[in-house]
KEKEGU-394140 format. One record per residue (C-alpha): residue number from 1; residue in one letter; y, z, x. Coordinates in nm, 2 decimals. Layout:
<rs>
<r><resi>NUM</resi><resn>A</resn><Y>Y</Y><Z>Z</Z><X>X</X></r>
...
</rs>
This chain:
<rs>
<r><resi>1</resi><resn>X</resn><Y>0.00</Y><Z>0.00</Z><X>0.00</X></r>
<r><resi>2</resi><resn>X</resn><Y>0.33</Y><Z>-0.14</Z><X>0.13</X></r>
<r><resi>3</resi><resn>X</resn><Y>0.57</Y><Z>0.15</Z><X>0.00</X></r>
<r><resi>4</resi><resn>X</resn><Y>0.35</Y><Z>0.45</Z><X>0.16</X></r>
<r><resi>5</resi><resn>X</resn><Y>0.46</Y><Z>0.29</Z><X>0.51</X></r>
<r><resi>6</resi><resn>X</resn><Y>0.86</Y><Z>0.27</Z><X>0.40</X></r>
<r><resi>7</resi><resn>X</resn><Y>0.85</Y><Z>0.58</Z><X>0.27</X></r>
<r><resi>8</resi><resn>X</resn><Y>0.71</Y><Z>0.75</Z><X>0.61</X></r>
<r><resi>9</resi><resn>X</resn><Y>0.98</Y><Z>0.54</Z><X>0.81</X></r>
<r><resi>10</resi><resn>X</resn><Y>1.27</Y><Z>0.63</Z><X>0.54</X></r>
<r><resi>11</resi><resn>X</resn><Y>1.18</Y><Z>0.98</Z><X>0.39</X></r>
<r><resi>12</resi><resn>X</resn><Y>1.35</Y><Z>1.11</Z><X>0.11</X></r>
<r><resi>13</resi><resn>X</resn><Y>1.68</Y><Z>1.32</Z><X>0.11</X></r>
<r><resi>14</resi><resn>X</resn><Y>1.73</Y><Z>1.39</Z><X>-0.22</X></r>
<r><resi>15</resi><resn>X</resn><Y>1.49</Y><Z>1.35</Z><X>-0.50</X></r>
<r><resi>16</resi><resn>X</resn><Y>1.58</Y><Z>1.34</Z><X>-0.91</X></r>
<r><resi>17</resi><resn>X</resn><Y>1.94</Y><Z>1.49</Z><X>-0.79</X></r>
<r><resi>18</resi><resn>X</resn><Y>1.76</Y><Z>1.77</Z><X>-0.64</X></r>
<r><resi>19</resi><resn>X</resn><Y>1.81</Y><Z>1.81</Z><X>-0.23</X></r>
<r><resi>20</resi><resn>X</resn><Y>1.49</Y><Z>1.75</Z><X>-0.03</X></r>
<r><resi>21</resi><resn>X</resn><Y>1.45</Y><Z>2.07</Z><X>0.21</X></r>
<r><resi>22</resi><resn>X</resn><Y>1.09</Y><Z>2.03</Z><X>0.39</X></r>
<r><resi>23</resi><resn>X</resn><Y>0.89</Y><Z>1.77</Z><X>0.46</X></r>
<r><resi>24</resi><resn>X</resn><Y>0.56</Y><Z>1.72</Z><X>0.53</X></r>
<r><resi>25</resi><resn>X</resn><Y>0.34</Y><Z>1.44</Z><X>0.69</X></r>
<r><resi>26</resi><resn>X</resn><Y>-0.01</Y><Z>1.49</Z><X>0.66</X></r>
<r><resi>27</resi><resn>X</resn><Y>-0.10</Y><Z>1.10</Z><X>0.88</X></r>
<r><resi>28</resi><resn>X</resn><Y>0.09</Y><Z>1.33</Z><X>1.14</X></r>
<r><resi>29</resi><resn>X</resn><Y>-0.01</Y><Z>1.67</Z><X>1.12</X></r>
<r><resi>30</resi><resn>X</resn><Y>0.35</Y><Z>1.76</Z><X>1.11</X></r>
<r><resi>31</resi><resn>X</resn><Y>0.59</Y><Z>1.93</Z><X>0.86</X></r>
<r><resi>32</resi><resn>X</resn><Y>1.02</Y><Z>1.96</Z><X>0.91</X></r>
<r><resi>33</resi><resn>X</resn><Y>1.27</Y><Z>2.18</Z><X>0.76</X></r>
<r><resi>34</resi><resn>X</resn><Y>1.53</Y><Z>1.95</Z><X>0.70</X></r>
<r><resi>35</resi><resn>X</resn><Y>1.78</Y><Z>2.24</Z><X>0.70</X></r>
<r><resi>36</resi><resn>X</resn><Y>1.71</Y><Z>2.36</Z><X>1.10</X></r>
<r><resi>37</resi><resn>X</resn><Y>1.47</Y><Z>2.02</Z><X>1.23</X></r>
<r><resi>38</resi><resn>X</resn><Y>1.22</Y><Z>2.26</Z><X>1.29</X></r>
<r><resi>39</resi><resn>X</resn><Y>0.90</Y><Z>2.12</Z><X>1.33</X></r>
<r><resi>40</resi><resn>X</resn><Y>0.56</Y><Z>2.30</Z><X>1.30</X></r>
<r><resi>41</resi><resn>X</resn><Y>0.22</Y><Z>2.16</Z><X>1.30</X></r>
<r><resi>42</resi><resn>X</resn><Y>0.00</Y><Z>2.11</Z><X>0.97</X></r>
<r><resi>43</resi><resn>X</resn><Y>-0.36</Y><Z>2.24</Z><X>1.08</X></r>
<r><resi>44</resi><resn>X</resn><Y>-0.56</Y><Z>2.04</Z><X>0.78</X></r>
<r><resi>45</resi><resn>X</resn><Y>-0.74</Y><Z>1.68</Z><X>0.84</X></r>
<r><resi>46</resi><resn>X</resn><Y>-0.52</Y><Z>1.35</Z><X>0.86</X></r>
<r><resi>47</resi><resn>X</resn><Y>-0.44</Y><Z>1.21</Z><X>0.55</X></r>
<r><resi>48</resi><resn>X</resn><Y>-0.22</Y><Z>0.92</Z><X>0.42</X></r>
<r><resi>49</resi><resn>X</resn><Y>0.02</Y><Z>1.19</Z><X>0.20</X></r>
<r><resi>50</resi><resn>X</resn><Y>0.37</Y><Z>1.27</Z><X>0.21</X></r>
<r><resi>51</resi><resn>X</resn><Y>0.48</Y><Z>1.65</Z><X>0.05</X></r>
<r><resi>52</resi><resn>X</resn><Y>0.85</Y><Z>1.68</Z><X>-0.02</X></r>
<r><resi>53</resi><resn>X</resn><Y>0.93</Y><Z>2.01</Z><X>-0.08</X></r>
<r><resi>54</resi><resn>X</resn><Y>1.29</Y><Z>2.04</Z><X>-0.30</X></r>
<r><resi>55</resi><resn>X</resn><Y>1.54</Y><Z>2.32</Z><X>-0.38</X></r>
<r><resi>56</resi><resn>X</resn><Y>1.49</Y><Z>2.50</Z><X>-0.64</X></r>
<r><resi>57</resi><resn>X</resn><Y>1.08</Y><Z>2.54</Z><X>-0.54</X></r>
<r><resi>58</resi><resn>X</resn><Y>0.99</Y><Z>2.24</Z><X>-0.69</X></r>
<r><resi>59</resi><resn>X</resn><Y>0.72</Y><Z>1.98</Z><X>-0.51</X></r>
<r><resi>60</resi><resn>X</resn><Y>0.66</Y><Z>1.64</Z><X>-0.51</X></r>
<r><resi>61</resi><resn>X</resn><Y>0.34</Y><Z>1.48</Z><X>-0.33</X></r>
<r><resi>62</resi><resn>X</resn><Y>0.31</Y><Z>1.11</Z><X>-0.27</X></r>
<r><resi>63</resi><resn>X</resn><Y>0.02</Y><Z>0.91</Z><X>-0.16</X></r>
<r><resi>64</resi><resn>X</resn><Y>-0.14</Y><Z>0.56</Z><X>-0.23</X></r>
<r><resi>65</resi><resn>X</resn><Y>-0.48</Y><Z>0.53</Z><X>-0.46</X></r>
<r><resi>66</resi><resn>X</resn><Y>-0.78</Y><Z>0.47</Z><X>-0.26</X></r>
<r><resi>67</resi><resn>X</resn><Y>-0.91</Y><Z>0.21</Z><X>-0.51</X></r>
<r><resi>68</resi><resn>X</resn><Y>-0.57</Y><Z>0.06</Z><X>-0.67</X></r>
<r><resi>69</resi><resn>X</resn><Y>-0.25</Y><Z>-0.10</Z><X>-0.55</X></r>
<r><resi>70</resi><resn>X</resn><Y>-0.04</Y><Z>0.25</Z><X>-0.70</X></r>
<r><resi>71</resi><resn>X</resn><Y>0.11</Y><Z>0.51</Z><X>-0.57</X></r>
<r><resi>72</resi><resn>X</resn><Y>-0.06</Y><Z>0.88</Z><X>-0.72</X></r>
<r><resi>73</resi><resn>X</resn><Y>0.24</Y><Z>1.11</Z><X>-0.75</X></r>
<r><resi>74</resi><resn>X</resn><Y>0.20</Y><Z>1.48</Z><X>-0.85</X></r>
<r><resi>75</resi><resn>X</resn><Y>0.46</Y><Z>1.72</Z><X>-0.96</X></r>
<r><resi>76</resi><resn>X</resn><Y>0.46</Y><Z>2.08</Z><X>-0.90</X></r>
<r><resi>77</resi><resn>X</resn><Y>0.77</Y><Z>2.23</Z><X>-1.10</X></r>
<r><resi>78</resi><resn>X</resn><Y>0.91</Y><Z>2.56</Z><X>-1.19</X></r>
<r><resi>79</resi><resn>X</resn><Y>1.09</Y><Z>2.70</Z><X>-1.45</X></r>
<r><resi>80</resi><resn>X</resn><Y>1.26</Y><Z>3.00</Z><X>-1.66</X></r>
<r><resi>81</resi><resn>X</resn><Y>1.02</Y><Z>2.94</Z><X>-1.93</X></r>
<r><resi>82</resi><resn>X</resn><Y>0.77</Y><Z>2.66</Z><X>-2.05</X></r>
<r><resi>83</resi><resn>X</resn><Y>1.11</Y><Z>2.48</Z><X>-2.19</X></r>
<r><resi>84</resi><resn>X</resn><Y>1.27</Y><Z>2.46</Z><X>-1.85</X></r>
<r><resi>85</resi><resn>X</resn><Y>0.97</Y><Z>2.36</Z><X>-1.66</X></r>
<r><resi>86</resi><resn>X</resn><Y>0.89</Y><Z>2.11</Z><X>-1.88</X></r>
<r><resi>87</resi><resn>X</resn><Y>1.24</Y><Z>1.94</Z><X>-1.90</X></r>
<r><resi>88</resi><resn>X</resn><Y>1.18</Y><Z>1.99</Z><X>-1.47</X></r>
<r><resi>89</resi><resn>X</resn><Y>0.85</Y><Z>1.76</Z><X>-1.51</X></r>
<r><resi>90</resi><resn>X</resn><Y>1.04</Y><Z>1.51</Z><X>-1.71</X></r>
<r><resi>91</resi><resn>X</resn><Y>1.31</Y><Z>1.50</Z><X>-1.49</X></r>
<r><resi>92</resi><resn>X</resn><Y>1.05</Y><Z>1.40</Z><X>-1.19</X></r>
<r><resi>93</resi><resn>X</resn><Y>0.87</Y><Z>1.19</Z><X>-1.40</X></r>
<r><resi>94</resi><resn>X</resn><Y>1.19</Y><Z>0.98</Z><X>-1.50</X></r>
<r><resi>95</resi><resn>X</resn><Y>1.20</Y><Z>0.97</Z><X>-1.06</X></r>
<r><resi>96</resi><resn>X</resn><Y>0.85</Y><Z>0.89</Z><X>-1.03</X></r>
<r><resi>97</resi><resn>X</resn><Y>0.82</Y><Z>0.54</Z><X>-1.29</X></r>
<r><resi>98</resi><resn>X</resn><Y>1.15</Y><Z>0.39</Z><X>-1.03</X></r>
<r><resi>99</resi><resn>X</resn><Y>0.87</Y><Z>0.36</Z><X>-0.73</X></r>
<r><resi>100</resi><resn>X</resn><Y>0.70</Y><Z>0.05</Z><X>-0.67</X></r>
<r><resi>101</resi><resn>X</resn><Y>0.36</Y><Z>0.01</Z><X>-0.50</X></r>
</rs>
C-alpha cells in the first residue's frame, strides 16, 4: 500500500484538529515525543503500523490490510461520558474516510 510509505516519510502533526504528541513506528522499533524529540526504543516485533498518540489521550493506529488495498485504522478515544466519547469517535471517523490507500 502506497499511503503506508508517505505516511512514515510525512507523519502527522495534527490529527481531526487535535495536536499529535507521540509517535510511534513499529517497522522501526522507535517511538518520539514530538514535544521534547525524545526517542526511545519499542521492544515488540517489526510491524508495518504507525500509532499517533494525540492530546487529549486519544489514539489513532494506522496500518495497511494484509489481504486488501485499505488502510485498517483503529480509534482509541476518551471521554466525560459515553456522549462525549462517542462524538470523539465520530470526529476521528469523519478524519479517517479522507485517507486514501
Amino acid at each position: 500500500c502506497s499511503s503506508d510509505l508517505f505516511m512514515r516519510e510525512h507523519p502527522f502533526r495534527e490529527i481531526a484538529g487535535m495536536k499529535v504528541v507521540k509517535t510511534a513506528d513499529y517497522q522501526l522499533s522507535e517511538a518520539v515525543d514530538l514535544a521534547t524529540g525524545q526517542k526511545t526504543e519499542i521492544k515488540l516485533p517489526k510491524s508495518n503500523v504507525l500509532s499517533y498518540s494525540l492530546e487529549g489521550g486519544a489514539a489513532v493506529i494506522v496500518r495497511p490490510s494484509g489481504t486488501e488495498p485499505k488502510i485498517k485504522v483503529y480509534i482509541l478515544t476518551q471521554g466525560a461520558d459515553a456522549a462525549a466519547a462517542n462524538a470523539n469517535l465520530e470526529k476521528y471517523g469523519q478524519w479517517v474516510a479522507t485517507l486514501k490507500p
